[in-house]
C-alpha positions as CSV (number, residue, x, y, z in Angstrom):
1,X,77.8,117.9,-73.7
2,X,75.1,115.6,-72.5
3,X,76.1,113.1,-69.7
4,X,76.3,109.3,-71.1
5,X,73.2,107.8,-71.1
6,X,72.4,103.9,-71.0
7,X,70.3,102.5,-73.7
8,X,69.4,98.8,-75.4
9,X,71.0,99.3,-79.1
10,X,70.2,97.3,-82.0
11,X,73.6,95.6,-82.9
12,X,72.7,96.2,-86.3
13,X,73.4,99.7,-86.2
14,X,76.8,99.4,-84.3
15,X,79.9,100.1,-86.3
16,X,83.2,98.2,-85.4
17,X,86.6,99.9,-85.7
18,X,88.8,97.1,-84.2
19,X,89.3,93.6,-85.1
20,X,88.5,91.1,-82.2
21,X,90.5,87.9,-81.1
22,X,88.0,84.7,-81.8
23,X,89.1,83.1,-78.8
24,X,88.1,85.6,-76.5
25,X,85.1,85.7,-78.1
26,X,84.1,82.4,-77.9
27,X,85.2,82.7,-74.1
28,X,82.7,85.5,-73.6
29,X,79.8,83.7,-75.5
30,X,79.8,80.9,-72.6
31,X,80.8,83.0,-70.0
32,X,77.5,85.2,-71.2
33,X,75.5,82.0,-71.7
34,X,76.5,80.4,-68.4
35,X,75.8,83.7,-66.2
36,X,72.6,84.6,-68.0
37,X,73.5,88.4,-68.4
38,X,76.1,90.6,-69.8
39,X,78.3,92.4,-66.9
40,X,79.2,95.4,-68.7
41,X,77.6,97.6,-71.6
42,X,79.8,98.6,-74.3
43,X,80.8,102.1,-74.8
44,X,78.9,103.6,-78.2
45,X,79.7,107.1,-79.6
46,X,76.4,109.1,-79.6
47,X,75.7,110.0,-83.4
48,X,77.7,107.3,-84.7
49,X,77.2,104.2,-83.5
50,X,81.0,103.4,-83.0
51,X,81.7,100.8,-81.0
52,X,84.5,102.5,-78.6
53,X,85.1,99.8,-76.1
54,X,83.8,96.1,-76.6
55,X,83.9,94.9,-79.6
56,X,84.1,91.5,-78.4
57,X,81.0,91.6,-76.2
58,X,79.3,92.9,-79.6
59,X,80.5,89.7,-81.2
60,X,79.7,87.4,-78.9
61,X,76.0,89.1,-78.7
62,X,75.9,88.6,-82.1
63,X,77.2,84.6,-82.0
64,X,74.6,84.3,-79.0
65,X,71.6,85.4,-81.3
66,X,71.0,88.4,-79.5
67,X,69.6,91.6,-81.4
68,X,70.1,94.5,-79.4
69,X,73.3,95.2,-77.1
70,X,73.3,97.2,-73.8
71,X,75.8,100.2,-74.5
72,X,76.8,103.5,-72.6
73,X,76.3,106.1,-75.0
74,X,78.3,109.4,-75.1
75,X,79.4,112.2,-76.8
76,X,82.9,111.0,-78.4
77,X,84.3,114.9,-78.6
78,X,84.0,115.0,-74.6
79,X,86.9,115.8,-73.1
80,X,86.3,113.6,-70.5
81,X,86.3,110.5,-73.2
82,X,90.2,109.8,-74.1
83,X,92.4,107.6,-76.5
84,X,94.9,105.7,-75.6
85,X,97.1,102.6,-77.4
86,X,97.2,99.4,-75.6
87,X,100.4,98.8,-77.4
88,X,103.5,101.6,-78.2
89,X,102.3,102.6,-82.0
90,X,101.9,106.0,-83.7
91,X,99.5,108.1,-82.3
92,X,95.5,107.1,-83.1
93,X,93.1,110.3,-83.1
94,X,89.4,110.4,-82.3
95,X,88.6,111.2,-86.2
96,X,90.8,108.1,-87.7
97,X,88.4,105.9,-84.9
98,X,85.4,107.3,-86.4
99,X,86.8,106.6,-90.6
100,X,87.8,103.1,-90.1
101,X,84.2,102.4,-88.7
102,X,82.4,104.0,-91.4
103,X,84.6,102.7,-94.0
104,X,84.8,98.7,-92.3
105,X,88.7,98.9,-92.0
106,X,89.2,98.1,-88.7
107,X,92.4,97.8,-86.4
108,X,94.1,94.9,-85.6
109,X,92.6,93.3,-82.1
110,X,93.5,96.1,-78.8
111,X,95.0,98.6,-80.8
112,X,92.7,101.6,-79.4
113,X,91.8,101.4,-75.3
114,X,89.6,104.4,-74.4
115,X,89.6,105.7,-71.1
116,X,86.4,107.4,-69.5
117,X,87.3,109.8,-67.0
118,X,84.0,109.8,-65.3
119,X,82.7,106.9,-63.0
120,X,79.7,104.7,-64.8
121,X,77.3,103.0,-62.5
122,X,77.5,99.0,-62.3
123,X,74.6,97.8,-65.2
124,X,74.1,94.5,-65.5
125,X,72.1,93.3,-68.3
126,X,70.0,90.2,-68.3
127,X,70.5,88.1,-71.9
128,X,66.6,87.6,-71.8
129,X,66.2,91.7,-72.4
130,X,68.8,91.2,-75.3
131,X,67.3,88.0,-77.3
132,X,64.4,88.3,-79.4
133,X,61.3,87.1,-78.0
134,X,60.9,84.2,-80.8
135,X,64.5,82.6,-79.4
136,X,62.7,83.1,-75.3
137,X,60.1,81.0,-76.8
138,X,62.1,78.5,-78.4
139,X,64.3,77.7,-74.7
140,X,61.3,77.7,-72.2
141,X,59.6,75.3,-74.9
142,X,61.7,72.3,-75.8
143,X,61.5,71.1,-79.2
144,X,60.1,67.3,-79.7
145,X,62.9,65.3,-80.7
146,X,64.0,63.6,-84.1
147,X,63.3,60.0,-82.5
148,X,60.3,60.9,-80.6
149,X,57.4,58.6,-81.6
150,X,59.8,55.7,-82.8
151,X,58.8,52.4,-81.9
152,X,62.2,50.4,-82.6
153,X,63.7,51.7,-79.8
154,X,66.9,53.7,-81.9
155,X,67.8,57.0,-80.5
């Protein structure tokens, strides 16, 4: 088993397997935009591209423009990666995870919590690394605005 590695993903290629709750996502988006960074990666099955733990990080990303996410990667058969329920529920295996990602049936919002038995080093991400350069360019240069130029005074 190879030990999780951090990497920059492109969100595109992230698969969701859990529904998210809107309002918590829209908290994140100005929590993200208002700190300038993203605190925590997200946890990404090597291989895969299932999104294991933060699927609402992904969608604020997403809501924020951004194009790639930062994600610890790892191998999902590790015995040191482990599935839990937030919630009591029938069991949820590793393999049902994996199908509802591929086939874009997800779970209702915390249905899965996964649980990493190995310590991950604080990673911080700046939003800047995440954006692509074209929306960098657009924020350090102000657009004109609409009633720039007009001489009648009318904003």
């Amino acid at each position: 088993m190879k030990p999780p590695e951090f990497a920059l993903l492109p969100l595109s290629e992230l698969k969701e397997h859990e529904q998210v709750d809107p309002i918590t996502v829209r908290a994140l988006v100005e929590q993200i935009r208002s700190d300038g960074l993203v605190r925590d990666p997200i946890w990404v099955a090597r291989g895969t591209g299932v999104i294991l733990n933060g699927h609402h990080r992904y969608h604020a990303l997403v809501a924020l423009g951004a194009r790639r996410a930062p994600a610890w990667v790892f191998d999902y058969d590790d015995p040191s990666v482990e599935l839990e329920r937030w919630s009591p529920g029938p069991p949820v295996s590793k393999e049902l995870v994996v199908e509802r990602a591929r086939t874009g049936v997800p779970f209702p919002p915390k249905t899965t919590k996964h649980v990493l038995r190995v310590r991950l080093p604080n990673r911080a991400t700046p939003l800047s690394d995440l954006l692509p350069p074209e929306s960098m360019a657009q924020r350090v240069e102000p657009r004109p605005s609409r009633t720039a130029g007009r001489s009648d005074g009318a904003r």
